[in-house]
VOGU-3710 file (C-alpha; in Angstrom, 3 decimals, decimal comma):
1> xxxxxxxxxx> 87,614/-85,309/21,952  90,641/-83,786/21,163  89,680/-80,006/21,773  88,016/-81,244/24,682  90,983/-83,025/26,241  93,177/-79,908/25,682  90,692/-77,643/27,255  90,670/-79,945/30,098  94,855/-79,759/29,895  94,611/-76,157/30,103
11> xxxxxxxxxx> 92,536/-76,464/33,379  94,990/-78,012/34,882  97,689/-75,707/34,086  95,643/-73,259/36,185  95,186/-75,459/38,988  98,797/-76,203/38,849  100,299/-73,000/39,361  97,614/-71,346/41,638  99,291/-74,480/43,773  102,433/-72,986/42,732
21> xxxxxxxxxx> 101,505/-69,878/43,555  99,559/-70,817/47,399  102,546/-73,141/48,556  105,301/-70,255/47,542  103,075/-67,602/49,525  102,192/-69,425/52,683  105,535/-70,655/53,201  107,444/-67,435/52,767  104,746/-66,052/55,315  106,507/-67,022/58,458
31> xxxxxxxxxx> 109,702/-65,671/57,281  107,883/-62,288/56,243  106,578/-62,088/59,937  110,290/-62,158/60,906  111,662/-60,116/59,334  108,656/-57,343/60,257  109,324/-57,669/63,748  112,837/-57,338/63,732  112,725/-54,545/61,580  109,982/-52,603/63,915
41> xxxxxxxxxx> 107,371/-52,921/60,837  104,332/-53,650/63,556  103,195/-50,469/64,464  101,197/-48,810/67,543  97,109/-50,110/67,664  95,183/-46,413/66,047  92,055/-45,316/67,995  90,438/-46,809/64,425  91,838/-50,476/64,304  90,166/-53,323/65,433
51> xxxxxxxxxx> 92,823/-55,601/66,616  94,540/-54,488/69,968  97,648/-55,414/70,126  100,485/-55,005/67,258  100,595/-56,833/64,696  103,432/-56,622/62,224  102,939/-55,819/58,292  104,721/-56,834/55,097  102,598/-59,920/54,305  102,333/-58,391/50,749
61> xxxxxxxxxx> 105,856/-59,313/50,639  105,301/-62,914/51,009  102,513/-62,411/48,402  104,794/-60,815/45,844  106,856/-63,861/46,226  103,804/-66,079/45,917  103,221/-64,259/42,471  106,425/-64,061/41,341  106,624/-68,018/41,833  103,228/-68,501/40,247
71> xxxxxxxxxx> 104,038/-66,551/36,690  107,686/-68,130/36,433  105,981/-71,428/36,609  103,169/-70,646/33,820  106,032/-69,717/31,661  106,978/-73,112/31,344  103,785/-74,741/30,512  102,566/-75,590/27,558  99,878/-73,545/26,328  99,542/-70,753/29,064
81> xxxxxxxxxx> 103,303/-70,492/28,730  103,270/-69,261/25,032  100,530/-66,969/25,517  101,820/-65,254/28,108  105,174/-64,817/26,515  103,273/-63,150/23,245  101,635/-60,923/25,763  104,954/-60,268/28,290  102,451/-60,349/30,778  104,945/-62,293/33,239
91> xxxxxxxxxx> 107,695/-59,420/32,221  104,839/-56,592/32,968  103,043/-57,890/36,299  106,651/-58,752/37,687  108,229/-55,265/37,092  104,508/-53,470/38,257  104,582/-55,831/41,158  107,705/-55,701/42,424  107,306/-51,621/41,723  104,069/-51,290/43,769
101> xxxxxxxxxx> 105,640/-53,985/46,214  108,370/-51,423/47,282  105,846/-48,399/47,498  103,744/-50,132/49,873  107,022/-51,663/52,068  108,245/-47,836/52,413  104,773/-47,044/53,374  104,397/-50,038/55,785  107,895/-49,270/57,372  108,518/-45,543/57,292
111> xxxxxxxxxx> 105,091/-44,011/56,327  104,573/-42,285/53,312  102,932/-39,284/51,942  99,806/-39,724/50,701  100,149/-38,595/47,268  103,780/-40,027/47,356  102,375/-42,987/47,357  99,767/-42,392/44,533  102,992/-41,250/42,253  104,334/-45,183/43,030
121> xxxxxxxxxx> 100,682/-46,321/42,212  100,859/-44,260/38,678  103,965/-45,678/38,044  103,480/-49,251/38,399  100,202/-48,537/36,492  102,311/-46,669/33,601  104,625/-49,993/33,682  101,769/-51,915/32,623  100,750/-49,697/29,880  104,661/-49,944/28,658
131> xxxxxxxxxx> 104,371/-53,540/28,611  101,039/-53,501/26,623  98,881/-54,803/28,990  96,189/-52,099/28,878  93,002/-51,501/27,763  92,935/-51,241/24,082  88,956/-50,908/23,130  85,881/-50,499/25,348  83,076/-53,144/24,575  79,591/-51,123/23,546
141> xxxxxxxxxx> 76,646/-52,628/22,194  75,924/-51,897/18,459  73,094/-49,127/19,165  75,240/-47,336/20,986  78,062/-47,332/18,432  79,261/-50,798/18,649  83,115/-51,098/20,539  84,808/-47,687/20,307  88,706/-48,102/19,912  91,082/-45,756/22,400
151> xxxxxxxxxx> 93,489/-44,139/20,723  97,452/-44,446/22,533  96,488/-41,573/24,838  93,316/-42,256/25,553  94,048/-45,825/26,093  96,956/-45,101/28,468  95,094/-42,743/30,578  91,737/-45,121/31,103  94,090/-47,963/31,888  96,294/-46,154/34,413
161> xxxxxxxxxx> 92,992/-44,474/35,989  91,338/-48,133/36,380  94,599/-49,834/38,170  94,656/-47,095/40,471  91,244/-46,989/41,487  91,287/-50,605/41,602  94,347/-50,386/43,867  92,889/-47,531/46,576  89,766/-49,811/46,346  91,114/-53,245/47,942
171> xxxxxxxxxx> 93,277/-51,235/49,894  90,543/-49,368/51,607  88,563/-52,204/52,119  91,679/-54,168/54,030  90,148/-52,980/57,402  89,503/-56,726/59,316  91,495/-60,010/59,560  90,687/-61,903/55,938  88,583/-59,156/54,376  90,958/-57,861/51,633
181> xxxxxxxxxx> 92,600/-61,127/50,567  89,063/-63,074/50,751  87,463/-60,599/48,847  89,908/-60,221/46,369  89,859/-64,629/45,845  86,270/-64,469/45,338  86,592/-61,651/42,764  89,383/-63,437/40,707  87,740/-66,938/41,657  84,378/-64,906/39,223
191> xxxxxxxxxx> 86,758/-63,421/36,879  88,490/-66,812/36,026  85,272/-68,875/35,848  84,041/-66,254/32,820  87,201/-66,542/31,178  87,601/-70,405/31,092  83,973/-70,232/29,723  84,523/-67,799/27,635  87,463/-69,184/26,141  85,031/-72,203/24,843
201> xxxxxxxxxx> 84,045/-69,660/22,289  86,880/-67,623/21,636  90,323/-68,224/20,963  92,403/-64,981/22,174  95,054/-64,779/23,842  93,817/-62,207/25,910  91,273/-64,915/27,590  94,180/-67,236/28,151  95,893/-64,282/30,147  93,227/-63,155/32,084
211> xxxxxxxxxx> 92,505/-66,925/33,553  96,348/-67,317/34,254  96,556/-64,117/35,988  93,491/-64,953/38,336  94,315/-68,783/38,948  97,881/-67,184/40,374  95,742/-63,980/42,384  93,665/-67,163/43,688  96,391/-68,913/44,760  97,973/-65,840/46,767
221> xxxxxxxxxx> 95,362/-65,135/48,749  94,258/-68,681/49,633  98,252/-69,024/50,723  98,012/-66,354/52,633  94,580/-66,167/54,554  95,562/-68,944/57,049  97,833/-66,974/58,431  95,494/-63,988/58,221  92,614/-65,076/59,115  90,825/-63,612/62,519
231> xxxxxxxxxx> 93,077/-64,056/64,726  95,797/-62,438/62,735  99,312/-63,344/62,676  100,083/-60,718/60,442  98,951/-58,459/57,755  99,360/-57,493/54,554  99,726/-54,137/54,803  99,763/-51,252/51,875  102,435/-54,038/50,407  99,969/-56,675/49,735
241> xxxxxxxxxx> 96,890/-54,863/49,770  98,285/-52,316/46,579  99,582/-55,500/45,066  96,509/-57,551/45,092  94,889/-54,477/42,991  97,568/-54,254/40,584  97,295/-57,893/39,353  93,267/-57,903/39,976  93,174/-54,815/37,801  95,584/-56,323/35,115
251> xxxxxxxxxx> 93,353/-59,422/34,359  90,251/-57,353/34,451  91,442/-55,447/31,988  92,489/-58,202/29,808  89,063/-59,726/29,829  87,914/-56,467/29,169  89,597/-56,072/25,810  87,997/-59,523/24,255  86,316/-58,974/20,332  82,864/-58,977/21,343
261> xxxxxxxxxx> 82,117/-60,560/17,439  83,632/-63,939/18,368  82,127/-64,211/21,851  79,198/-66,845/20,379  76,020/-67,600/22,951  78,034/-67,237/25,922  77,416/-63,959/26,406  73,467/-63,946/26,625  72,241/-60,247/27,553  74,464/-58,425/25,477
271> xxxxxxxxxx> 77,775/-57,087/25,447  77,889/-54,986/28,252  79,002/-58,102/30,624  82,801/-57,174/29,916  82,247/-53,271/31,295  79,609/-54,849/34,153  81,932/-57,799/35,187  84,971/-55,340/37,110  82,620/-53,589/38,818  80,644/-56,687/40,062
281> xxxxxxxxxx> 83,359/-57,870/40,891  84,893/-55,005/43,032  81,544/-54,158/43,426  82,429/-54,212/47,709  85,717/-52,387/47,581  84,522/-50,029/45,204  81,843/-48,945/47,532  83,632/-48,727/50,330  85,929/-46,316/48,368  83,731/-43,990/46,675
291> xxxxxxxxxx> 81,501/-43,970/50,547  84,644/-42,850/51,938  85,766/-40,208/49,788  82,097/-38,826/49,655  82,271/-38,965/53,617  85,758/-37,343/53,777  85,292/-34,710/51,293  82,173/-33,696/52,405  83,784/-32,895/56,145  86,799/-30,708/54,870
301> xxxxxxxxxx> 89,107/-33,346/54,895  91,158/-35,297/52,641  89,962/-38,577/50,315  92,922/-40,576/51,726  92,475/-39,452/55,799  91,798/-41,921/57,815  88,667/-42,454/59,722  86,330/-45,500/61,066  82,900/-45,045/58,787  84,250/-48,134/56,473
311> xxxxxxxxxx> 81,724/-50,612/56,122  83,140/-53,043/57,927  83,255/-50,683/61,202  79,878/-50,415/60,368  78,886/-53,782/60,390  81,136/-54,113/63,483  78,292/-51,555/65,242  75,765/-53,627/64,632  76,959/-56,463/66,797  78,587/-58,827/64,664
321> xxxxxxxxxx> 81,753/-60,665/64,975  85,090/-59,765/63,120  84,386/-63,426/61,669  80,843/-62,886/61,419  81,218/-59,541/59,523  83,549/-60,961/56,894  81,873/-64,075/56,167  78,681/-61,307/55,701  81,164/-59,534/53,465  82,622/-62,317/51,134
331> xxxxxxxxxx> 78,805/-63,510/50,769  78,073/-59,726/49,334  81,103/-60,118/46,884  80,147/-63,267/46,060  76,324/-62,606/45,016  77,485/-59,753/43,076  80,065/-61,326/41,039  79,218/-65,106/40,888  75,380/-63,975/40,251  76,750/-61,942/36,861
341> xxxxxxxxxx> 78,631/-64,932/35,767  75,848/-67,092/36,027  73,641/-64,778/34,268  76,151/-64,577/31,735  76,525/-68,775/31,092  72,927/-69,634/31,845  71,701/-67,225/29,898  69,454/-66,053/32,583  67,757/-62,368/31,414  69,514/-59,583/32,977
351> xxxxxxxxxx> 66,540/-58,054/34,228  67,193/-61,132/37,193  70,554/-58,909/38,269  68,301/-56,449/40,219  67,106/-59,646/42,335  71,273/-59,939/42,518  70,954/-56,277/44,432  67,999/-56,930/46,237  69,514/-59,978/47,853  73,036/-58,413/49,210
361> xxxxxxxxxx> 70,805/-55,696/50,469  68,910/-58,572/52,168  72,188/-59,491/53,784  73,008/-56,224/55,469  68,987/-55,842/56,867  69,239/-59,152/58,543  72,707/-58,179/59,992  71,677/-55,028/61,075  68,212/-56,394/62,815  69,989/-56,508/66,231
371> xxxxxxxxxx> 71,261/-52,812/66,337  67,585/-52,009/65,446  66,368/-53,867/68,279  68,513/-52,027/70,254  68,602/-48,493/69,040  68,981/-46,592/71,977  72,621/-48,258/72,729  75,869/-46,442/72,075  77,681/-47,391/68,764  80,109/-49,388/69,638
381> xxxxxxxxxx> 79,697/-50,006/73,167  76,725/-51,939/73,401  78,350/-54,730/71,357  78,410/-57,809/73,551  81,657/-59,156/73,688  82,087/-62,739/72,251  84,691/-65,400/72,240  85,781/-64,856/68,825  86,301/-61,136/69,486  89,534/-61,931/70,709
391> xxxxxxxxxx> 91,960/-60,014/68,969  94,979/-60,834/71,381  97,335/-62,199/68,174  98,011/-65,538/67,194  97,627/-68,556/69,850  101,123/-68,095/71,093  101,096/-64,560/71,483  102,623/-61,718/69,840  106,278/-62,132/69,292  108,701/-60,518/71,785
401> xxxxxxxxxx> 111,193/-57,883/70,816  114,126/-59,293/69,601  117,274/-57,938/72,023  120,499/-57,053/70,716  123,229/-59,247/70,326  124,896/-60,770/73,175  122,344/-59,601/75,418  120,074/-61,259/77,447  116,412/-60,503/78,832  115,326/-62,348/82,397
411> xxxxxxxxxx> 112,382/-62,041/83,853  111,860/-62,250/88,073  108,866/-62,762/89,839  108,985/-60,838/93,259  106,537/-62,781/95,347  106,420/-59,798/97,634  104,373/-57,479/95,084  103,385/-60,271/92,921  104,993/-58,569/89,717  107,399/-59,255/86,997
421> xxxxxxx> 110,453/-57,606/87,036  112,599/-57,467/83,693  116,770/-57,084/83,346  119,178/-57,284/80,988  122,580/-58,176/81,507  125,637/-59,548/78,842  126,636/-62,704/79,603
//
């Protein structure tokens, strides 16, 4: 009763501070938005976007906060507090937060050079590795060698390699109102549930880690997606969208690094699940990236040019709704990375994951059933246009421009033309 009562204890340390970590984030949102507009961080709608009228950026900002809040307040608790002080992962995913943070707010505000920005994204990736927190063995079965042990160098280099793909993966896939920050839930929402049942069998500190890490990520993104849901009051930007790969990466790669020989029957078909689980669960944003880079490269231009062949735009040309398509979109993430899990605690064989496959396929055939109907239409024209298409801003409106001190904007209707006339004067 007593192990089972602290387990339980435990549980609600994660609950607690993903609360933490939600209430922090969605009430620094507002403030965020502020600040964005009056420092001109809401630029021009692109020929790619979706939305169509501005929108200001630096949500991530709100979300660093949100994380920042979330890891002060696990260092206090009981048990998740002592493991994450052995670990300084609350030192580590502060420092490579707040780093990544301020590469994506240049980005957001000024625009940045591409690889620029991938020097910030090494960086805050080589803070993680200075901290420890990096991938220190990679899981094999025993016919193929059993784990194989990396070696400082080699260590540093996968670990730096993974948080930057993982990064340029959720922030490729940040395309529609929701996608990036739902996504990103459902894969740390998968990620947690193995480690909390994993840690029924094994008693590392590395599984303790990993679940605080996601119940905070969780948090974050469920703070922030009601202001971010379709319609948008504002995004994340590079600033949230870098950071939510940065701390995704950092527990995946904590649950990565677990001694297979203690993991007991809850790993049923074998000991790949730690390599398969980061991919199932970025399984979405990882395809979106490598698609893109294939598409790119493959018409003379660069991996990190912009363009509108994401899968979302895709989905988009088939008729469906901005809400429609990401609700389609978390229910692909979801399969993939809640249907490993499951496999993994039921003990289901893993000859079942190709049924996994076969059903997110399903999802995209059904979805794409209209555009076959109508295959003689234009792309994107031919898309009815529906009620929840709006994409005028938040109920209110964008906000206006905020005029310089002491002076004061009137507006005059001139019932002779019917128009609005604007003027300033000073008071």
């Amino acid at each position: 009763m007593a192990g089972v009562s602290g387990k339980l204890g435990t549980v609600r340390e994660y609950l607690f501070m993903a609360l933490v970590a939600a209430a922090v984030t969605f009430l620094l949102v507002p403030l965020v938005r502020r600040f964005a507009i009056r420092i001109g961080a809401m630029p021009e709608v692109r020929e790619r976007d979706v939305h169509t009228t501005p929108i200001p950026r630096l949500g991530g900002l709100a979300m660093y906060g949100g994380l920042v809040a979330g890891l002060l307040v696990a260092g206090q608790l009981a048990k998740t507090g002592a493991v994450l002080a052995v670990d300084k992962t609350i030192v580590a995913l502060i420092v490579a937060g707040g780093l990544i943070t301020f590469t994506g707010f240049l980005d957001d505000w000024w625009g940045m050079d591409p690889f620029i920005k991938l020097g910030g994204q090494i960086a805050a990736a080589g803070t993680l590795v200075y901290f420890d927190l990096r991938l220190i063995w990679l899981p094999l079965p025993s016919s193929w060698g059993g784990s194989y042990g990396l070696d400082s160098l080699l260590s540093t280099v996968i670990t730096i390699l993974i948080v930057v793909i993982a990064i340029n993966a959720v922030n490729f896939v940040d395309g529609l109102d929701g996608l990036a920050a739902g996504t990103v839930a459902i894969a740390a929402a998968a990620t947690w549930t193995y480690s909390v049942f994993l840690d029924q069998a094994v008693e590392q500190n590395r599984i303790n880690a990993t679940a605080a890490i996601t119940a905070i990520l969780i948090g974050v993104c469920l703070g922030f997606l009601p202001h971010n849901f379709h319609p948008s009051k504002i995004f994340m930007g590079d600033t949230g969208a870098m950071l939510l790969g940065l701390v995704l990466a950092s527990s995946l790669i904590s649950v990565t690094s677990v001694d297979l020989s203690t993991m007991g029957d809850i790993n049923k078909f074998g000991v790949l699940l730690p390599l398969l689980l980061p991919v199932a669960v970025l399984v979405l944003p990882l395809t979106d990236l490598i698609t893109a880079v294939v598409r790119r490269t493959s018409m003379g231009l660069s991996p990190f040019a912009p363009d509108r062949g994401h899968l979302h735009h895709r989905l988009l040309d088939t008729g469906a709704s901005q809400r429609q398509t990401v609700l389609i979109m978390y229910a692909w993430s979801a399969l993939f990375a809640f249907g490993l899990v499951t496999m993994s605690v039921w003990g289901v064989p893993f000859l079942l994951f190709p049924v996994v496959i076969l059903l997110a396929i399903g999802l995209l055939l059904l979805v794409a059933l209209p555009r076959w109907r109508n295959r003689g239409a234009p792309h994107s024209s031919a898309r009815p246009k529906r009620p929840d298409d709006d994409d005028d801003g938040p109920p209110t409106g964008p906000m206006p421009p905020i005029p310089p001190s002491g002076e004061v904007t009137q507006q005059v209707r001139r019932p002779d033309q019917g128009t609005v006339q604007s003027f300033r004067h000073n008071p």
